[in-house]
C-alpha positions as CSV (number, residue, x, y, z in Angstrom):
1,X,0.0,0.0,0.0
2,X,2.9,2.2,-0.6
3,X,3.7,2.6,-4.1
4,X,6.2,5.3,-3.6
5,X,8.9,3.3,-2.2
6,X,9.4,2.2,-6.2
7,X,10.5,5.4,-7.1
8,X,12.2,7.4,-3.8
9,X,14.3,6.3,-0.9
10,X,14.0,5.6,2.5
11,X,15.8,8.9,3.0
12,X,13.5,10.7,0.8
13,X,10.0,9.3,2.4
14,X,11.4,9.4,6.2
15,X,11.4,13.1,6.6
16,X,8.2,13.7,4.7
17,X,6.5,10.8,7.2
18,X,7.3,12.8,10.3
19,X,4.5,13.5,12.5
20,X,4.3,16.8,14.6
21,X,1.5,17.5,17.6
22,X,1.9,21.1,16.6
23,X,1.2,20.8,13.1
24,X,-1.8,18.9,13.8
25,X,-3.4,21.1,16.5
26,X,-3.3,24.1,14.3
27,X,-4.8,22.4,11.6
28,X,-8.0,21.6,13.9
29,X,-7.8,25.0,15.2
30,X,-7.3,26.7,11.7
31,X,-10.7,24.5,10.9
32,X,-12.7,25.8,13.6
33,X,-11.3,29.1,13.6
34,X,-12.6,29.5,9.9
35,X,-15.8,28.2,11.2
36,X,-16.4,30.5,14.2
37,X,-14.6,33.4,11.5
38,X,-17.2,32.9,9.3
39,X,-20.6,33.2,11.8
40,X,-18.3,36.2,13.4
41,X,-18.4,37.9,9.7
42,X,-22.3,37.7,9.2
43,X,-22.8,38.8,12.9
44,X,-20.6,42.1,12.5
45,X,-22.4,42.5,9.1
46,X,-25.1,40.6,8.1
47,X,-26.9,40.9,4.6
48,X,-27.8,38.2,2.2
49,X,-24.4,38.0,0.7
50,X,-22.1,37.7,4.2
51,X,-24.4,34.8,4.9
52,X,-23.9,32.9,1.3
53,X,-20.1,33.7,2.1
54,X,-20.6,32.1,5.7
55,X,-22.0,28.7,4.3
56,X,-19.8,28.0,1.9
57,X,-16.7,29.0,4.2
58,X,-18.3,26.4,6.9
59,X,-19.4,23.9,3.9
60,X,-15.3,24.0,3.0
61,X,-14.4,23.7,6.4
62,X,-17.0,20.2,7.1
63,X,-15.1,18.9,4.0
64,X,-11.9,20.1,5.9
65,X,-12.7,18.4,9.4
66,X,-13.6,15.3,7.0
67,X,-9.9,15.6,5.7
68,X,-8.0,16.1,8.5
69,X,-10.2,13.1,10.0
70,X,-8.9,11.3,7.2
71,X,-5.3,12.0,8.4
72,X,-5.9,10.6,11.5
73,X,-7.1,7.5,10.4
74,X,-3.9,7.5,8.5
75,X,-2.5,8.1,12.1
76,X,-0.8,11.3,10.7
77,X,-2.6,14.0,12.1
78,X,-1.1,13.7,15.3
79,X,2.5,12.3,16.6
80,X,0.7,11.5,19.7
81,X,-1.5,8.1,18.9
82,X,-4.2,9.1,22.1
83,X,-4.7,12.4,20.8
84,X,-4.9,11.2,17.2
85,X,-7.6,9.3,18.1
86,X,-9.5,11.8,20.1
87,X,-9.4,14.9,17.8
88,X,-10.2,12.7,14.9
89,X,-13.2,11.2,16.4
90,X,-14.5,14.2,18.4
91,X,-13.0,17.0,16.7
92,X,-13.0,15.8,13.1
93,X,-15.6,13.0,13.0
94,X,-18.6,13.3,14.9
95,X,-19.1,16.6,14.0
96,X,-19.9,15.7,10.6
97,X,-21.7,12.5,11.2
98,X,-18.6,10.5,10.4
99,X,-17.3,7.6,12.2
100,X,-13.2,7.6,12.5
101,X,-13.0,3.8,13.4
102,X,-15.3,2.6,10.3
103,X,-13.7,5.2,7.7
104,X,-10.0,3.9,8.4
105,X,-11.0,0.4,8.3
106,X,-13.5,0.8,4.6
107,X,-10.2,3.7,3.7
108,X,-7.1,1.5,4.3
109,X,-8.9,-1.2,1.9
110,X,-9.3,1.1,-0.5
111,X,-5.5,2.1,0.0
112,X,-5.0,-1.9,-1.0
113,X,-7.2,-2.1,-3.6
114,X,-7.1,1.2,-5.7
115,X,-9.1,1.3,-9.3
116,X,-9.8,-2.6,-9.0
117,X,-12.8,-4.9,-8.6
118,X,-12.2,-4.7,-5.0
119,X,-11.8,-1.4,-4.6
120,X,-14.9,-0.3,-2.1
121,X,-14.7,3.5,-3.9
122,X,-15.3,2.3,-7.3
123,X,-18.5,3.0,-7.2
124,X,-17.8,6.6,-7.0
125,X,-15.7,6.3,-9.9
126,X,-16.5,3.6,-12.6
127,X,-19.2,5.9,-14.2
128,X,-16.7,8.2,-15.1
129,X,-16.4,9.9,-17.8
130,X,-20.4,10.7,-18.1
131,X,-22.3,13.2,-19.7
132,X,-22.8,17.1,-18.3
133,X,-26.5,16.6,-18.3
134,X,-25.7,14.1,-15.9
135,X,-22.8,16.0,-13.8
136,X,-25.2,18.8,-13.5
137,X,-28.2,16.6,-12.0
138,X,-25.7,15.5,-9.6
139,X,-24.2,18.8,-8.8
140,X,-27.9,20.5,-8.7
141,X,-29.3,17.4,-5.8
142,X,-26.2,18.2,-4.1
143,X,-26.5,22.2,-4.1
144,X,-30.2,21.7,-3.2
145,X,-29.9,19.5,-0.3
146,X,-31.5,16.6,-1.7
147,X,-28.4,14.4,-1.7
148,X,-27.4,15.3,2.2
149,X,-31.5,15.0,3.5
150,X,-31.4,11.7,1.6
151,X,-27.4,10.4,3.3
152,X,-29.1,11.7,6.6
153,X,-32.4,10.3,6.3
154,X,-30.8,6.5,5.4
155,X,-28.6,6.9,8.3
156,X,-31.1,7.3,10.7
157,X,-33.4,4.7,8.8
158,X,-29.8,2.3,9.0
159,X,-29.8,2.8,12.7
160,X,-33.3,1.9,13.4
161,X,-33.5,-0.8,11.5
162,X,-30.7,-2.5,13.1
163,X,-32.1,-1.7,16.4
164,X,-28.9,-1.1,18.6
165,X,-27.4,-4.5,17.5
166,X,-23.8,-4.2,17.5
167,X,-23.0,-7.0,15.4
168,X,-25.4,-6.3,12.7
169,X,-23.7,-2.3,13.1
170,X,-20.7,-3.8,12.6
171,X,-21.1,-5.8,9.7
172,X,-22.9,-2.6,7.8
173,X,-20.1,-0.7,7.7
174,X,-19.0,-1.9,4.4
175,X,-22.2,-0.1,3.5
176,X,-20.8,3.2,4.0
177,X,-20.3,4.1,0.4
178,X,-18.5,7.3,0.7
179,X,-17.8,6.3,4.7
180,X,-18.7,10.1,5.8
181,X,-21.6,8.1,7.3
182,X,-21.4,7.4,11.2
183,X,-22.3,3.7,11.9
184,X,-22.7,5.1,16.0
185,X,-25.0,7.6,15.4
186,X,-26.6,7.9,18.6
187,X,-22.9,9.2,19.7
188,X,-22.7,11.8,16.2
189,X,-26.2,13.1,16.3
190,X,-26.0,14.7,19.7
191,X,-22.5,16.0,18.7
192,X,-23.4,17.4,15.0
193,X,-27.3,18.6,16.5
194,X,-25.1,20.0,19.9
195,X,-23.1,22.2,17.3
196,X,-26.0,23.6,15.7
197,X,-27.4,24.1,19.3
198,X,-24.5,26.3,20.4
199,X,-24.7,28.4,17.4
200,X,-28.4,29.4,17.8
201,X,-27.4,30.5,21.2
202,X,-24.5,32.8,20.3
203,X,-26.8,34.2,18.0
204,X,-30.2,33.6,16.8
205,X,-32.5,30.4,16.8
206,X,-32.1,30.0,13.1
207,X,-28.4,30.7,12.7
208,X,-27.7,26.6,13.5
209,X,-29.3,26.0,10.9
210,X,-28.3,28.8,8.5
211,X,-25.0,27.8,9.2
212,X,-24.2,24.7,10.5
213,X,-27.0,21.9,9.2
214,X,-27.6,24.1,6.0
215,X,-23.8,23.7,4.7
216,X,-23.4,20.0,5.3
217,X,-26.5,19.3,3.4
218,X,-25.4,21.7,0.2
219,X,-22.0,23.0,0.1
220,X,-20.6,20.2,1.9
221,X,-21.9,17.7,-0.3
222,X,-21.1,19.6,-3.3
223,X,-17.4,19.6,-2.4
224,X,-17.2,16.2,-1.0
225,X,-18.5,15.0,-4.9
226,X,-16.0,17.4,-6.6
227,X,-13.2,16.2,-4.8
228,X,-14.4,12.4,-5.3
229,X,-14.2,12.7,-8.7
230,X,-10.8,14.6,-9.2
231,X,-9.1,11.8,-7.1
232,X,-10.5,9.0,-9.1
233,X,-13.2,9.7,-11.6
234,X,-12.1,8.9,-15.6
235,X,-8.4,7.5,-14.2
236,X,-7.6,4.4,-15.0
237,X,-8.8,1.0,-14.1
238,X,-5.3,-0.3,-13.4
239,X,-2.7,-0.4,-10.2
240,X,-0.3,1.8,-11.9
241,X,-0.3,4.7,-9.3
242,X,0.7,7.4,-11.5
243,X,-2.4,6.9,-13.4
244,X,-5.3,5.6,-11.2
245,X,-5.3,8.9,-9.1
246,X,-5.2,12.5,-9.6
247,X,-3.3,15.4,-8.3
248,X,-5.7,18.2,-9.1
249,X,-3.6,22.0,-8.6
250,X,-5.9,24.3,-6.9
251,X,-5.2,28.3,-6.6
252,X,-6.1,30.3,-3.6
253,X,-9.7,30.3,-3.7
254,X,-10.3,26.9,-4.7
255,X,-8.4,25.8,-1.9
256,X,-10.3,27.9,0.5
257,X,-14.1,27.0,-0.8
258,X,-13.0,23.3,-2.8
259,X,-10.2,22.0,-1.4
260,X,-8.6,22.6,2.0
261,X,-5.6,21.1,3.8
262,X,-3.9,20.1,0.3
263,X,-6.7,17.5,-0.2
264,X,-5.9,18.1,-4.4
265,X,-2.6,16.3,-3.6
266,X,-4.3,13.0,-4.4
267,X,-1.8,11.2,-6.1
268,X,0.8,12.0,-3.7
269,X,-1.4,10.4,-0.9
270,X,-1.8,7.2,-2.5
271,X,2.1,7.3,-3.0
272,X,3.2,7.4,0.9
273,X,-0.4,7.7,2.4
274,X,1.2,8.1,5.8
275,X,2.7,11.6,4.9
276,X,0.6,14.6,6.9
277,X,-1.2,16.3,4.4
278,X,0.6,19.5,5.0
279,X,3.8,17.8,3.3
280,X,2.2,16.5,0.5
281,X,3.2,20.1,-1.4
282,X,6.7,19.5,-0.3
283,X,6.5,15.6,-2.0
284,X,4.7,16.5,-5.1
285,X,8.2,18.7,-5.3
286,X,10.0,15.9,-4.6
287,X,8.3,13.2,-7.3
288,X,8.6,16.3,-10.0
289,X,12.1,16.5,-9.0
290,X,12.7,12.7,-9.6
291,X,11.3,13.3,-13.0
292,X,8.1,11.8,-12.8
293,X,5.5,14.6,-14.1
294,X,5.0,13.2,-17.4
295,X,4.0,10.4,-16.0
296,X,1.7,11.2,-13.5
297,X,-2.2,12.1,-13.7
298,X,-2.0,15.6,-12.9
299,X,-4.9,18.3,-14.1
300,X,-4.3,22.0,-14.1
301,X,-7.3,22.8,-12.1
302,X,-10.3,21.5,-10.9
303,X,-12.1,23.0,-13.8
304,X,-10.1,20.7,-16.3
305,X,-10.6,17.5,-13.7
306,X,-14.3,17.9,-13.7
307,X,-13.4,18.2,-17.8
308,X,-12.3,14.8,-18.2
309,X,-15.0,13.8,-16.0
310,X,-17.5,14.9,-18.6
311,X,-18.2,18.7,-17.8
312,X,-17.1,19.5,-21.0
């Protein structure tokens, strides 16, 4: 699960693999911070426009708690293993109805099995390239809430119907198509409702849901599908990492409302997935360096990746 070791050293991957407490508690800070910035800019000035501003700030920051969740199931967020485990569950995770345990286990065997049969993501993939008739259905259920009521409404229905039976909880978690789903939902619904709680109270009753349960069924979900098919939509259906994934470049503003915390770096992941994501920058450098680009997957911008998925 480490294709990178084909083309750079043990002294090239070592430094690049180092975990730092530091690193990681800014980067759950910096996540919050843009959150509580956000809500703070609408309640200095609030008009129509500061509060469209607000939820797609906090829509780009769910999608970042679900990436730096994903670090720590990589155990890279953190140098410290207990407080990997405890941001990326309560800081990361259950905020967005996402379950740390059941991601890293459904994640690491997509790690194994990348753009093959058994590849439990390839069905967020394999219809790639499509049409932009059908990209834009997608796109429009996603900006209208229909695809995040619908993900919410099956997790609840999930969790009824299995009725508290860890077992049968246990063995659904395969289930989890895109695995921002929490399988323990009576522990993520008090956490992600308890959010939207707090932010009624510092302002007014509706402002939890303007701005926290209003992004992560629109914005969030928009992003979450961009960035799902960048990595992986319309690569190839082979194990030759320089082509099954994509590194998708991203300026300043798509990186602040598409794609925080270096999340584009996709290929790079997939080459040394245990790299913090604020080195992958530094090893894109490094495989460029070795004289790989021509060889890897690599789209100028997320405008082009969505291209080559059919948005054309």
């Amino acid at each position: 699960m480490t294709p990178g070791k084909a083309y750079l050293t043990p002294d090239d991957i070592r430094p690049l693999a180092t975990r730092s407490d530091l690193a990681g508690a800014l980067l759950v800070l910096h996540c919050w911070g843009v959150i509580a910035a956000a809500i703070a800019m609408f309640a200095l000035w609030p008009n129509p426009l500061t509060a469209l501003l607000a939820v797609l700030l906090i829509g780009s920051r769910q999608l970042g708690l679900a990436i730096l969740m994903h670090d720590a199931a990589h155990n890279a967020l953190f140098k410290t293993r207990g407080l990997n485990e405890w941001a990326g569950t309560w800081a990361c995770g259950w905020p967005i109805m996402a379950d740390l345990k059941a991601y890293r286990h459904y994640h690491l065997t997509h790690h194994r099995y990348t753009q093959t049969d058994k590849d439990p993501d390839l069905k967020l993939s394999r219809n790639f390239p499509t049409s932009r008739a059908s990209l834009k259905r997608k796109f429009t259920r996603d900006l209208t809430g229909q695809t995040g009521v619908k993900q919410l409404l099956s997790q609840i229905a999930t969790f009824v119907r299995l009725a508290g039976d860890d077992d049968a909880i246990e063995a659904a978690k395969g289930d989890a198509a895109q695995a921002f789903k929490s399988n323990t939902i009576y522990t993520a619904f008090p956490v992600f409702f308890g959010i939207a709680l707090m932010i009624s109270f510092i302002g007014d009753w509706w402002w939890g849901i303007a701005f926290w349960i209003v992004p992560y069924l629109t914005w969030f979900q928009f992003v979450l599908r961009v960035r799902n098919i960048a990595e992986h939509g319309a690569t190839e259906m082979s194990e030759n990492p320089l082509r099954n994934v994509r590194t998708t470049l991203a300026g300043p503003i798509a990186r602040t409302f598409v794609a925080p915390y270096w999340v584009n770096y996709h290929l790079e992941h997939h080459m040394i997935m245990h790299v913090p994501c604020w080195r992958l920058p530094k090893l894109h450098g490094l495989l460029m360096a070795k004289g790989l680009g021509d060889k890897m997957n690599v789209a100028p911008n997320y405008k082009a990746a969505m291209a080559e998925a059919g948005w054309n």
